[in-house]
Each structure stands twice: as structure tokens, then as C-alpha cells.
C-alpha positions in Angstrom: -10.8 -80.1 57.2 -11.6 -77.0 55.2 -12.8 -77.3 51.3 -10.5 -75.2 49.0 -12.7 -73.2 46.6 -11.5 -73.4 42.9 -12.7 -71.3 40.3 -14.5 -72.7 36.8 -13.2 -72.9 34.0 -16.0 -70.9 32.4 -15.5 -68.4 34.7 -14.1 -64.7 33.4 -10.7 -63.8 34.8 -10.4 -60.2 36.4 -10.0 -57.3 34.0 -11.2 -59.0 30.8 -14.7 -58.3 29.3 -16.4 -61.7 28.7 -16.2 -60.2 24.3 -13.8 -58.8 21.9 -15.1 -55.5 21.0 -14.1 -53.9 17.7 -15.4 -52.8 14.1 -17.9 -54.2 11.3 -17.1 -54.2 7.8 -20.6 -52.1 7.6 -19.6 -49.0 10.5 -15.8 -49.1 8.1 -17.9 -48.3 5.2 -20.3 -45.9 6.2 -17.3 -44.5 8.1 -15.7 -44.0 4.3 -18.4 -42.8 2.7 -18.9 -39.6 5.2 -15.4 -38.7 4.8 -15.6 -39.0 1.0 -18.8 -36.7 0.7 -17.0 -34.3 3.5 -13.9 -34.0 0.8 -15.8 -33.7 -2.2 -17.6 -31.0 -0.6 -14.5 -29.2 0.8 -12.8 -29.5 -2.9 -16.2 -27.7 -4.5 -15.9 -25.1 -2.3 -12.4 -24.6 -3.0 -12.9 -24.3 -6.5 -16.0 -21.8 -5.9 -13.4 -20.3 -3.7 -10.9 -19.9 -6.8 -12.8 -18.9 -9.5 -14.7 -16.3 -7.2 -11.3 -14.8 -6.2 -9.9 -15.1 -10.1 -13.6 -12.6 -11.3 -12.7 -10.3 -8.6 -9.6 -9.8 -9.6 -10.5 -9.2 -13.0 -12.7 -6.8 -12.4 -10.7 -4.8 -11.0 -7.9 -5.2 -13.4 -10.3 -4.5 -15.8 -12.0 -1.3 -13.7 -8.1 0.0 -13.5 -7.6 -0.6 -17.2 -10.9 1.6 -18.0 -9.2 4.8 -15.7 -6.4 4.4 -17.6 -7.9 4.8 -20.9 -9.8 7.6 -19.1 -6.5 9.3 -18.0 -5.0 9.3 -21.9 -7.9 10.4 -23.6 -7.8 13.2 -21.3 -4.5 14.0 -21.8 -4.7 13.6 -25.5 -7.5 16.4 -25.5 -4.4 18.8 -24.4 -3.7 18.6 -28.8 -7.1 19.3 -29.4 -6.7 22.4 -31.9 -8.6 25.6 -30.7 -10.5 25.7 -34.2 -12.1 22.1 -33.3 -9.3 20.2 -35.2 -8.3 16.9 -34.1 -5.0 16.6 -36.9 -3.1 16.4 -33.8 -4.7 13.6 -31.5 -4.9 9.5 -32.4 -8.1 8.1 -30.7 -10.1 11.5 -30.6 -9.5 11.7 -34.6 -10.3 8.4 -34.8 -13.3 8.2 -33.0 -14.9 11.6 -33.9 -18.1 11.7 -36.1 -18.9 8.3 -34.7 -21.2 7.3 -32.3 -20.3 3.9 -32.2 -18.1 1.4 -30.7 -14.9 1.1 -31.8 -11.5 -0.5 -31.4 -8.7 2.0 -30.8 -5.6 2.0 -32.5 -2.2 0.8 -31.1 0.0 3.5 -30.5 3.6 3.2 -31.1 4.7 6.2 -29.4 2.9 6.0 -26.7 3.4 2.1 -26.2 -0.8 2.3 -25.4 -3.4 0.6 -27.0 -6.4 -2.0 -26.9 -5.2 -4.7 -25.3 -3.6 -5.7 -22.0 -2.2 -8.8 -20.5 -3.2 -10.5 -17.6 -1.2 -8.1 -15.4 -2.8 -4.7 -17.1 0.4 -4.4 -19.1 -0.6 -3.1 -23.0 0.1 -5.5 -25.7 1.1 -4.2 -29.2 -0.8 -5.2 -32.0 1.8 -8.0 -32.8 1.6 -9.6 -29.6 -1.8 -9.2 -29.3 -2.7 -13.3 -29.8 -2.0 -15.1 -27.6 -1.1 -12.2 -24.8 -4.5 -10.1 -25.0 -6.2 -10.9 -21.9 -8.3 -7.7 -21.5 -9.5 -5.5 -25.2 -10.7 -2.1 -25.1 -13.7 -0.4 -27.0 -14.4 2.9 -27.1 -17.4 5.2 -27.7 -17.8 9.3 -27.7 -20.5 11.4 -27.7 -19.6 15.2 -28.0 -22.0 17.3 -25.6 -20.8 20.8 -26.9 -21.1 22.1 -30.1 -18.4 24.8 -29.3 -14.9 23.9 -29.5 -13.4 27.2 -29.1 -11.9 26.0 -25.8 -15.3 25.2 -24.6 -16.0 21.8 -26.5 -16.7 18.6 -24.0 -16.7 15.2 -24.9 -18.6 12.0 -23.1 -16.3 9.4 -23.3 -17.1 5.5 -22.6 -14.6 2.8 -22.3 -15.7 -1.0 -22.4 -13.0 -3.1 -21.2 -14.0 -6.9 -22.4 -12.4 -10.5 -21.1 -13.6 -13.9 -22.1 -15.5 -16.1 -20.2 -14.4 -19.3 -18.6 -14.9 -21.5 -21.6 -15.9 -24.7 -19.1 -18.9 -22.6 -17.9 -20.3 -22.1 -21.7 -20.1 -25.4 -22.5 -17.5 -27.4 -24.6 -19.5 -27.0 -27.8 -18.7 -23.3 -27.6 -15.4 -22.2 -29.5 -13.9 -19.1 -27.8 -11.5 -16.2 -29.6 -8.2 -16.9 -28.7 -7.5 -14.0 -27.3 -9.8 -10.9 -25.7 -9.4 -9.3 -29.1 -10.4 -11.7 -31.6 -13.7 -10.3 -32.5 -14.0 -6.8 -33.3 -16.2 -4.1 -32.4 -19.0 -4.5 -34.9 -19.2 -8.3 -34.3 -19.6 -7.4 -30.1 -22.8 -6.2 -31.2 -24.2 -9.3 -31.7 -26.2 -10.4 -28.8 -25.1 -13.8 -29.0 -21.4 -13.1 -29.2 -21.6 -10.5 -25.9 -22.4 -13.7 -24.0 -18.7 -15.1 -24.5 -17.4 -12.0 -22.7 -17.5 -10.3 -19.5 -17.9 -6.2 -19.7 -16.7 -3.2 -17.2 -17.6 0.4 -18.2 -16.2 3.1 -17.4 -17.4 6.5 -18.7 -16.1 10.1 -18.3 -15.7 13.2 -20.0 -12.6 14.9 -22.3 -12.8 18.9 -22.3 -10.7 20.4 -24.9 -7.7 22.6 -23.9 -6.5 25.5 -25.6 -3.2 26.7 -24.0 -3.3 30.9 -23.5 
């Protein structure tokens, strides 16, 4: 008579591992705390990304702006008198005889003036807070004595835009607009640090029509 084998009890059945595998509460945590330092990092470089992208752009904005000013002024110098009279012009009357900075005036013919909006758009002088995003300054510097349709004038436009006020610190109190301190006060060393500068220079020749 043959002996009919049985298996144990103990024994493991076919296709089942003799454990349970699966997770610890430590691995889960660890697991978290890679992917929370992998999104933190991703969301820094995102704002780097941002405000990198945001300077570019107002430098340019700003760069564009300064040719602009460029462009007028040199088509202002076509009322430049042939006896050296500026009667005729806005900004080169109002900036000869100086060599320093100053603030051009609005002008309401010409809808042109200081300040610009975030687009490069010119603000008039009533909109000017809250809407000034870029302010202009202005400085000449005649390099010809002769203005008998010879004269020549250097010409240097600082276009000016605040700083991000979170970079300063929150115990500094910006302008509220690009234009709230004037030209004078820009001299200050200690105000120039709540601003960011492009300059563009050039020259302005007079001309005297035939």
C-alpha cells in the first residue's frame, strides 16, 4: 500500500512570498521631504525666472524710451534760430545755459514729456502719479560755440524706474511713482539706490533751413 504524501501546514503555497512586502512610515517621509525640497527649488527658480525676464524687459523699454527722447530733441533743433536763439524750441530753451540734470517739461502739443507708462506710452503731467513707470532727465552740453548753422549739442537722456521695493527692504518707503523725486534730489547718492538708470546720449546739430 502506498503512503500519500500531504503537505504541512507551515508549508508556503506556490506563488506567494513567505512576507508582505510594502512601505515604512520612515521611506513615506523621506519620500515627502525630497519632493518638498524638489518644489521649493523649482518655485525659486521660477521667480528668479520672472523677475529676470520683468529687468530685461525694462531695460529695453527704457533703452527705447531714451531713442525717443533722442529722436525729438533732434527734431526740435529744426526751430533752432540761425542767430543761436532758442525762442522757438521747449526742452533746448529749457535746458540751455545748464549743465545739469534736469526734468523736461510736459508738452501739450506734442502729447511728449517725462514720463511713460509701463508700455512706453507718455503720461501727462496730470496722470503722472500713479501711471509714471519710467521718468526722464536730461542734460546738454553745447560742444560748438558757433551757432550760425554750425552749433552742436551733446545731449544725454537718463531714463530712471524704481526698484523692486521687496529687494530694498521693507523699511525703505519708495516714490509712488518714477517721478516722485526730482532731478536735484537724484543727486543724492542715497536716493540713486531706489532707482535703476539707462543712458542714452547723442548729439542735436542746429538747422538752418536755406
Amino acid at each position: 500500500m502506498k503512503a500519500k504524501l500531504t503537505r504541512g501546514s507551515g508549508a508556503p503555497r506556490p506563488g506567494y512570498g513567505s512576507t508582505n512586502a510594502g512601505y515604512t512610515v520612515v521611506e513615506v517621509l523621506m519620500s515627502l521631504a525630497v519632493l518638498a525640497v524638489g518644489i521649493i527649488g523649482i518655485i525659486a527658480s521660477q521667480k528668479v525666472m520672472v523677475a529676470s525676464n520683468q529687468h530685461a524687459k525694462n531695460l529695453a523699454m527704457a533703452t527705447h524710451i531714451g531713442e525717443s527722447w533722442l529722436g525729438m530733441l533732434e527734431a526740435e533743433a529744426s526751430l533752432w534760430g540761425s542767430n543761436g536763439s532758442f525762442a522757438r524750441t521747449t526742452w533746448l530753451a529749457q535746458g540751455n545755459g545748464s549743465a545739469d540734470w534736469f526734468r523736461p517739461n510736459y508738452d501739450d502739443t506734442r502729447f511728449f514729456g517725462p514720463a511713460f507708462d509701463a508700455l512706453g506710452n507718455p503720461v501727462a503731467t496730470t496722470d503722472i502719479d500713479p501711471n509714471a513707470r519710467f521718468c526722464v532727465d536730461l542734460r546738454f552740453s553745447p560742444l560748438t560755440s558757433v551757432n550760425n548753422g554750425s552749433g552742436l549739442i551733446r545731449v544725454e537722456v537718463r531714463v530712471e524706474w524704481l526698484r523692486d521695493e521687496g529687494l530694498l527692504g521693507s523699511a525703505t518707503a519708495l516714490p509712488t511713482n518714477a517721478c516722485g523725486l526730482t532731478s536735484v534730489e537724484l543727486a543724492n547718492a542715497a536716493q540713486q539706490q531706489l532707482y535703476h538708470f539707462v543712458f542714452v546720449s547723442g548729439a542735436v546739430r542746429q538747422v538752418v533751413s536755406s
